[in-house]
N, C-alpha and C positions, 0 to 999 in steps of 0.2 A: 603698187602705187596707191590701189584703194586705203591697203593698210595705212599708210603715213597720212594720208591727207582724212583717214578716221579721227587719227591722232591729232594733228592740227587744229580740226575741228574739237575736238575736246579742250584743246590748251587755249582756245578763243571763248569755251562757256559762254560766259553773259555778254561779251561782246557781239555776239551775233543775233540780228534780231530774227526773233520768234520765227517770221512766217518767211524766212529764206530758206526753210526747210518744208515749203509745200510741194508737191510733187505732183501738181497740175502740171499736164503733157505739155499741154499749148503756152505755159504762163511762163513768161522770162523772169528771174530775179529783181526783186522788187526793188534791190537795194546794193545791186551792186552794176558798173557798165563794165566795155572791155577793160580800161586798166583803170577802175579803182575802187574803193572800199568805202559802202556809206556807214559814216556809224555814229549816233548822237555823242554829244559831249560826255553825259554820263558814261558811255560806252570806254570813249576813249581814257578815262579816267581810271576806269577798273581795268582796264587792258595795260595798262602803266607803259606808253608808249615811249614815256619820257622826251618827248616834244622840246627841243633846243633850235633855237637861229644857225644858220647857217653863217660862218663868219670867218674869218681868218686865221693861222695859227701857224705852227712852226711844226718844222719837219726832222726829226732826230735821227742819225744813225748812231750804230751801238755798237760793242762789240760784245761777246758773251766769254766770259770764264768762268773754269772751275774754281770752287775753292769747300773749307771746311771752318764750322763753328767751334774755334775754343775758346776756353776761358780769357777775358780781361786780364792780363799782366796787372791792369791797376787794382783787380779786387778779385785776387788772387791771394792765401797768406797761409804759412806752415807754422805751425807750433813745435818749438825745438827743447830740447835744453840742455845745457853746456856741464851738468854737473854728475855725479854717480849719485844715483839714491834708487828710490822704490817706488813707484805707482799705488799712493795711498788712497784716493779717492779716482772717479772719475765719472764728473757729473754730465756729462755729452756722450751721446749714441750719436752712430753715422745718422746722418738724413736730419736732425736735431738743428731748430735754428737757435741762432745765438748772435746779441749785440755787444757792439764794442766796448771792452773791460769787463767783458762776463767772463766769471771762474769756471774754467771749464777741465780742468784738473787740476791736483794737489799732489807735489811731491815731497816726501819725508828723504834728507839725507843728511850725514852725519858734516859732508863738505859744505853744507851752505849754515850749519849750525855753529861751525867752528868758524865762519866768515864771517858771520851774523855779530857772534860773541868777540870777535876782532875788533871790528866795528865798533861797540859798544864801550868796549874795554878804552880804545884809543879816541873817542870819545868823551870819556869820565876824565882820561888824561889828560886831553884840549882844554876841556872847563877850565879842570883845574891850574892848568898852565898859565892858561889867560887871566884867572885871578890873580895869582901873586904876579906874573909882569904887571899888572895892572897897578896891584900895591909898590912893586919897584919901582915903575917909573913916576909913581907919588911920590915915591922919599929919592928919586934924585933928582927932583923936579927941586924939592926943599933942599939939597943940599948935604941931607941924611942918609945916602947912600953913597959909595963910594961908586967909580963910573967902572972896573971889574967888574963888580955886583951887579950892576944895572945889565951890564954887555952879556955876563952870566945865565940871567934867568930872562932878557929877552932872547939867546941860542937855545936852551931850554924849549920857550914856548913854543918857537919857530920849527922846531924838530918835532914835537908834539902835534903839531897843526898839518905838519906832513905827511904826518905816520894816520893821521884821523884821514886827511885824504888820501891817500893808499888806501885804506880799507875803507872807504868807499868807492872807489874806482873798482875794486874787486867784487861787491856787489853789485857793481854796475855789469860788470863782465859777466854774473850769473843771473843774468835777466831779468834783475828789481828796479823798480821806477824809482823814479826821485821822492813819492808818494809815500811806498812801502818803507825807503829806507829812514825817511823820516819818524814814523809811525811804529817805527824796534822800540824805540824806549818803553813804551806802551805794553807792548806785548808781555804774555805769561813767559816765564822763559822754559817751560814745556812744549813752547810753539815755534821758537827759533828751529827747530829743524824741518819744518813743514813752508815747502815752496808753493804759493799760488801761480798756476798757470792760468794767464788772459788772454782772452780775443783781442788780438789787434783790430780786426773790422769786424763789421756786421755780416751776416751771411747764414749758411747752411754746412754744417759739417758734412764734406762730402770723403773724406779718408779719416779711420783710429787706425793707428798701426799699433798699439798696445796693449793692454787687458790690463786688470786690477793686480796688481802686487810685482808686473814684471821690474824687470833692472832694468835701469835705463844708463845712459854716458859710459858704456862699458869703455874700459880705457882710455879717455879723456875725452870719446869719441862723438861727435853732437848726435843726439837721436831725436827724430821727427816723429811727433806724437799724433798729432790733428792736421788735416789741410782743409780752408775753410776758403769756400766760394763765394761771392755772391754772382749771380747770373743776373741782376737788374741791367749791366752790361756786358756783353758779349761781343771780342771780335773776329771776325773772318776772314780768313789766311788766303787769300790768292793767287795763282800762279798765272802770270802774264807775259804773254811772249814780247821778245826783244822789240820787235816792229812793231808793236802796240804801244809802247811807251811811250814814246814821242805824246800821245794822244791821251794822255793821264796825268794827272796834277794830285799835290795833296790839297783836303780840304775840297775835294770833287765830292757831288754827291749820285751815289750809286744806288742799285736796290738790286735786295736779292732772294732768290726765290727757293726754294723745295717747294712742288706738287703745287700745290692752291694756297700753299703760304706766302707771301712776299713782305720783305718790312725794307724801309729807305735806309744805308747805310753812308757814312762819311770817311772819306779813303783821308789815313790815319798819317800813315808809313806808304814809301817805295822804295825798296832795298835798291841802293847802288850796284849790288852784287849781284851775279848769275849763279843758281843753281849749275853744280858741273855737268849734271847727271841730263837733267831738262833741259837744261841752259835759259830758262823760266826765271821772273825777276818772282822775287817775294812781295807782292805786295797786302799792307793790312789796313782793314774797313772796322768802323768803329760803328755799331748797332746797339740801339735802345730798344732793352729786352725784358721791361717793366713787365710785360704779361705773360715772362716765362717760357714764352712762343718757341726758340731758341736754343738746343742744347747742345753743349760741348760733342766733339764728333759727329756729328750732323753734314753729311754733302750738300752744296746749294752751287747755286752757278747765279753768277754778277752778272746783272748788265751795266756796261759801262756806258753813258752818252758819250761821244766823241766828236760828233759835227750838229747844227743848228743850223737848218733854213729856213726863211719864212715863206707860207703860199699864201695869195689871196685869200682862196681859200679851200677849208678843211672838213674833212665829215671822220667822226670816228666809224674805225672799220665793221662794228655792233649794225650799223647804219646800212649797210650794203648788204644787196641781195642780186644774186642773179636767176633773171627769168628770160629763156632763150638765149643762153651763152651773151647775154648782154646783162651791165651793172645797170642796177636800181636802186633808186631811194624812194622811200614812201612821202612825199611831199601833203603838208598837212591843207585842207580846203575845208570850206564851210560846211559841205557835206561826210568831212572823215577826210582819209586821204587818196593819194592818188602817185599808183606807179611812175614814178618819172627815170625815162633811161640816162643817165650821163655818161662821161667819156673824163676815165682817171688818169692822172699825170705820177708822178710820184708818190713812194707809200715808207710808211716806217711800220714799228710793231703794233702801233694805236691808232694812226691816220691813215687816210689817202688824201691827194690834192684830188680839188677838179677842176678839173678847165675847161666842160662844158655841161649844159644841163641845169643848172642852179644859178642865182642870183644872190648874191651877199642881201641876208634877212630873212629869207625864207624858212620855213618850219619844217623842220621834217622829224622823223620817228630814229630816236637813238637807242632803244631796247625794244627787243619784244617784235622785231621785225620783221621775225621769219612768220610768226601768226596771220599777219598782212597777209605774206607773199603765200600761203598752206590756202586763207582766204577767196583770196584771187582763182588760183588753180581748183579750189572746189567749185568755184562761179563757172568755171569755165566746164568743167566736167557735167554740171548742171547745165549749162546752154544748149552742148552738145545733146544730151535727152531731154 
């Protein structure tokens, strides 16, 4: 008991004044009675009592579930590609970040060069289609075409205009933007067979599955190149029993914890469905995870609120101390403050009610309170010699 109430007295420092440490036989403490603690404002200031009114509040029950941190569905994305060729560059390493429409490999193949040049071809033949219907339907506008001729080279153009978009839908299929395909005419034609691949989002490459020069679309078959994260949001997968649902809503807000971490989450999803195995509904929480705090596979446990009462009033449980199998607060007075016993009603994770001992306004000590209660008991140990 010496030991702890050494230590107490250390973790009070400058709040204790000077000469409550004299050790005159006959002399009582100058500065403390039986229950309570004198100590100047300054005192109370560096002792960071955190001094709040006494006031009313609400009473929460919860329930607690497992769950685990995976990636966002929404900022989640794989880099694929639908064609056979070769792994000619590859400007991203794993862990590498990257913004949206950043080239993040280049693929050389013979299929997207003979697409490309499709393209192009049926292209030059559109133009040109579209000019002479253009000049047709001038001269059977005058009367200088015969209406065959006109029907002629408007089937003509029309078949031409087809065939141009055919091979662009085929480009579309081999994962070029409307941007790129635009942007062929341009190009060296030593370039047509080099594919850029782009970030769909912003993020952190967190998988290459490929290396510099492999095949890729072996047999028509799609190969997954990059998978790219971002973890700015994360959400967290729940398992909640049948009888707790009733007591959960989407658009609830939750928080949820590992060790000394906690951050508020927003329940997203509640699966309809039971797991067979658990017979555990799926539910998913949507967490803002800007500081990274957060990663994928990570165990945490939810609290869910599920009921709301209100009391007169409230003390956080930081506040409470017990001296003599009886609950205390340190009630604040002009001299410091002063043990006061009360009698608690209801309690949640954060509060107790009281229902006696306290008055709605009153000051008391919401941190730091065990230093009070370590004070008290060295006064007392002092009285006693």
């Amino acid at each position: 008991m010496i030991r702890i109430l050494g230590a107490a007295a250390l973790l009070l420092g400058m709040v204790l004044p000077s000469h409550a440490h004299d050790e005159t036989p006959d002399a009582k403490p100058a500065h403390h009675d039986e229950a309570s603690v004198k100590l100047s404002a300054q005192q109370i200031e560096a002792g960071k009592f955190a001094v709040e009114d006494v006031r009313g509040g609400t009473l929460t029950r919860q329930i607690t579930v497992p769950g685990a941190i995976v990636p966002s569905g929404d900022h989640i994305a794989r880099i694929a590609v639908r064609l056979l060729g070769t792994v000619a560059e590859l400007r991203k390493r794993i862990g590498d970040a990257v913004t949206a429409g950043e080239v993040v490999a280049v693929i050389e193949s013979r299929e997207v060069a003979d697409a490309k040049s499709e393209y192009l071809a049926a292209r030059l033949v559109s133009d040109l289609q579209q000019t002479l219907f253009n000049r047709a339907k001038t001269l059977w506008d005058g009367k200088v075409m015969s209406e065959n001729d006109f029907l002629r080279a408007r089937t003509t153009f029309e078949d031409a205009r087809v065939k141009l978009e055919l091979s662009r839908q085929k480009l579309f299929a081999l994962s070029l933007s409307a941007e790129q395909i635009e942007a062929l005419p341009q190009q060296p034609v030593e370039t047509l067979r080099r594919q850029e691949l782009r970030a769909p989002i912003s993020g952190r490459i967190a998988e290459r599955r490929v290396e510099l020069g492999s095949l890729v679309g072996r047999e028509g078959q799609e190969s997954e190149l990059f998978t790219i994260v971002d973890l700015a949001v994360v959400w967290v997968e729940l398992a909640v029993s049948p009888a707790d649902l009733a007591d959960i809503r989407e658009g609830q807000q939750i928080t949820i914890a590992a060790g000394r971490a906690t951050s508020p989450a927003t329940i997203m999803f509640i699966s309809p469905l039971l797991d067979k195995d658990t017979r555990a509904a799926r539910v998913v929480a949507s967490v803002d995870n800007a500081d990274r705090k957060w990663r994928p596979g990570a165990f945490v446990s939810a609290e869910i609120p599920v009921d709301h009462t209100p009391a007169d009033l409230v003390v956080p449980k930081s506040a409470l101390q017990t001296i003599e199998r009886d609950p205390v607060v340190f009630v604040r007075t002009p001299e410091g403050f002063e043990a006061r016993k009360v009698t608690l009603g209801r309690q949640d994770s954060r509060v107790a009610e009281i229902t006696g001992g306290l008055k709605p306004g009153e000051r008391i000590a919401t941190a730091n309170s065990f230093v009070l209660k370590a004070d008290l008991g060295k006064a007392a140990v002092e009285h006693q010699h």
